[in-house]
C-alpha positions, 0 to 999 in steps of 0.5 A: 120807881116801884115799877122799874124796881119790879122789872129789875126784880123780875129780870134778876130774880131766875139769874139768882135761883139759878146761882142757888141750883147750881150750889152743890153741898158737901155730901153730894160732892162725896156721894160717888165715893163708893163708886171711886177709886182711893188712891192710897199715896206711899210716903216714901218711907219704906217702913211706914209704906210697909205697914201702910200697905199692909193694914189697908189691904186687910182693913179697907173696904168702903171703896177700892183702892190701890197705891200710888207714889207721891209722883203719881199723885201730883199727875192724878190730883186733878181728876175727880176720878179718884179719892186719896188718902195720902200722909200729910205733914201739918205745921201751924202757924207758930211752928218753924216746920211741920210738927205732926204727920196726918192721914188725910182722905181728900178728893181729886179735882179743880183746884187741886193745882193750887195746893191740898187746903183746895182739894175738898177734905173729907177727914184727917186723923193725926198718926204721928210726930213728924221728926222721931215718931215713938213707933207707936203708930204702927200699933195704932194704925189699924185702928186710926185706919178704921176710924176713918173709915167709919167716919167715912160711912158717917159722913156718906149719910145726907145732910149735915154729917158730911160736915162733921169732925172726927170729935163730933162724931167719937162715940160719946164717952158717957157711953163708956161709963163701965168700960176699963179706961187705960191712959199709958204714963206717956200720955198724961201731961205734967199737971197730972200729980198724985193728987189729980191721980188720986181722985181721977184714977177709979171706978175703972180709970188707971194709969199704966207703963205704954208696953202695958197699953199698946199690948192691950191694942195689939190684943185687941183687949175688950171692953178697954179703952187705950190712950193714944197721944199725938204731938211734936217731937219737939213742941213749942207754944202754938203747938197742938196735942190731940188726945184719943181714946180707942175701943182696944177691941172694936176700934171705935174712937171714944174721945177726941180732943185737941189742946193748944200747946203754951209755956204752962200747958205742955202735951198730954191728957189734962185735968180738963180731959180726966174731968170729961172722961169720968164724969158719969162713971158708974 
């Protein structure tokens, strides 16, 4: 018996270390991302295209690029020529329809014929609600454009940063202990009342009017960082909010949470989020 389970071993044994040579991890698969293309794929609306182009013309670096329609796309997709960084609605699972738009950079190559959750994701960072944006993501693009670019050359670094989410990778708050931190009104959830304010809002944590927060990005306002929310225009429960803070002047991301959206707990920064950001404020 022990010598027909030997010779068992003995015949299976370079099948399977073949099968584990053949395993190609997350970060050799992007290695070539320098080298490729990126495709940046036109959503289809004028405005937001325009702006598109403009701030990745200005903005992108890590790799070349050029713009494509959606059409082009769906011929490109296969090849693993080309990377793409292309809006994409997100609806999840309790939402009727897509609640929020990304930008995603994902890879070209096998499987992308079955749909986007197969192409290979290197990150996605949400822009805007996907009916009746506030317009504020136009101020914000640059920024969220240069977020992705970092987390990029993040995730280029071998090893297990190829695996990394944008919050694994925000700067750490506690690093941002005497930094200003500016939260626009409209970004603060309902639980935020006077009293929370009171005792949260100090040491260089205020609330301010959105005009007065955006101006303070398009200035690139140093040593600031300025809230920016992302949600349905119309949530309901199942819903998500991503919350974010951004360096105003260096456009590095600071905080990046995400909250489910219920009947008690509706979009915005909460409680939960004011205790993380000032806990080690000097």
């Amino acid at each position: 018996m022990k010598r027909i389970l030997l010779l068992i071993v003995s015949v299976l044994a370079p099948v399977i270390m073949s099968a584990q040579a053949q395993i190609t991890t997350k970060d050799e698969k992007i290695e070539d991302f320098p080298e490729k293309t990126t495709k940046v794929v036109l959503s289809g609306n004028d405005f937001f295209d325009a702006a598109l182009k403009e701030e990745i013309r200005a903005r992108w670096n890590i790799s070349a690029f050029e713009f494509c329609t959606l059409a082009e796309f769906q011929e490109l997709k296969s090849d693993d020529s080309y990377y793409f960084l292309m809006p994409v609605k997100s609806r999840f699972r309790k939402e009727s329809e897509p609640g929020i738009e990304m930008l995603t950079l994902i890879k070209g190559g096998e499987g992308a014929d079955k749909g986007l959750s197969k192409m290979l994701e290197i990150v996605s960072i949400p822009v805007r609600a996907a009916r009746y944006p506030s317009g504020r993501e136009l101020i914000f693009l640059p920024a969220l454009i240069d977020i992705i670019q970092e987390h990029v050359l993040h995730s280029l670094e071998r090893g297990l940063n190829a695996y990394s989410t944008l919050a694994g990778t925000s700067t750490n708050i506690m690093e941002a202990d005497t930094m200003k931190i500016v939260l626009a009104e409209d970004d603060l959830s309902d639980e935020i009342t006077p009293e929370i304010r009171e005792f949260y809002f100090r040491d260089g944590v205020c609330s301010s009017d959105e005009e007065t927060a955006d101006n303070m990005m398009l200035e690139n306002a140093p040593g600031t960082l300025v809230s920016y929310t992302v949600f349905p225009y119309d949530p309901v429960p199942g819903s998500y909010c991503y919350k974010m803070l951004i360096d105003a002047g260096t456009h590095k991301l600071y905080y990046f949470r995400k909250h489910k959206i219920t009947k008690k707990r509706g979009p915005g920064f909460l409680t939960e989020d004011l205790m993380r950001i000032t806990a080690d404020r000097k």
